[in-house]
C-alpha positions as CSV (number, residue, x, y, z in Angstrom):
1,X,0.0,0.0,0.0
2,X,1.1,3.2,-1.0
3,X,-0.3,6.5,0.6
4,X,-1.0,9.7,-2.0
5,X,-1.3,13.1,-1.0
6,X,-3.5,15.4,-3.6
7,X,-5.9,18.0,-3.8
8,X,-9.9,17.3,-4.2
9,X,-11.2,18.8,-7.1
10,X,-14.8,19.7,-5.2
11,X,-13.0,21.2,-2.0
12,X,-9.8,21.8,-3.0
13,X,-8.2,20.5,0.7
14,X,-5.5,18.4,0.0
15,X,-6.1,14.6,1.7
16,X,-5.0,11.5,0.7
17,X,-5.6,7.9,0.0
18,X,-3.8,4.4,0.6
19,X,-3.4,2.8,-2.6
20,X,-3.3,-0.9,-3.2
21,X,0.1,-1.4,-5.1
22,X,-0.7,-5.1,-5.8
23,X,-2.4,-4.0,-9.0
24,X,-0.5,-2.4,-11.7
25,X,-4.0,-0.2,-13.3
26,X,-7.0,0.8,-11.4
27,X,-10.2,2.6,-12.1
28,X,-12.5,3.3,-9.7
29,X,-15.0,5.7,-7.4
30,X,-14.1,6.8,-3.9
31,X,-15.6,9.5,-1.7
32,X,-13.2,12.3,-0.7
33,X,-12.9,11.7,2.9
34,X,-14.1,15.6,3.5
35,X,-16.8,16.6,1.7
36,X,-17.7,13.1,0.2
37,X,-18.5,13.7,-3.1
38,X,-17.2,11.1,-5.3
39,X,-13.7,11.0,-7.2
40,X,-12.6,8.9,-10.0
41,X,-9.8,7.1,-9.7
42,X,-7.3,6.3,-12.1
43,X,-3.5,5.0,-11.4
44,X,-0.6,3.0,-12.5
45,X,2.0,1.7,-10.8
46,X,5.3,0.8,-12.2
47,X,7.7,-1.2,-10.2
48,X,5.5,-0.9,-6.9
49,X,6.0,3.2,-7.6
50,X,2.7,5.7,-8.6
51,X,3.9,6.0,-12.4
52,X,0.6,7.8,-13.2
53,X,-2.0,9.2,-11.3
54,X,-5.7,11.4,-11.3
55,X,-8.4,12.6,-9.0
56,X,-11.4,13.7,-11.3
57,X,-15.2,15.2,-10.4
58,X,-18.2,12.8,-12.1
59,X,-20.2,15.3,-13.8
60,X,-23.9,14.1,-12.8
């Protein structure tokens, strides 16, 4: 597990998330832990290092 610092594009305060280095590509929706609105997730990993990585709003 990695942990990421960056900045949520709802709030703008800067948290972060533990990511799961066992997988070298992931997608997915998480809640930002302060306001809770949801964030796509994309990230790579290259040799067990963040290679790639982005916090977008879903448009609803």
């Amino acid at each position: 597990m990695k942990e990421h610092f960056f900045t949520c594009p709802y709030c703008w305060e800067h948290i972060s998330m533990l990511l799961d280095d066992s997988l070298m590509t992931q997608d997915y929706i998480e809640d930002c832990e302060v306001c809770c609105n949801p964030l796509q997730i994309q990230v790579k990993f290259l040799n067990s290092e963040i290679a790639e990585f982005q916090a977008s709003s879903i448009e609803q």
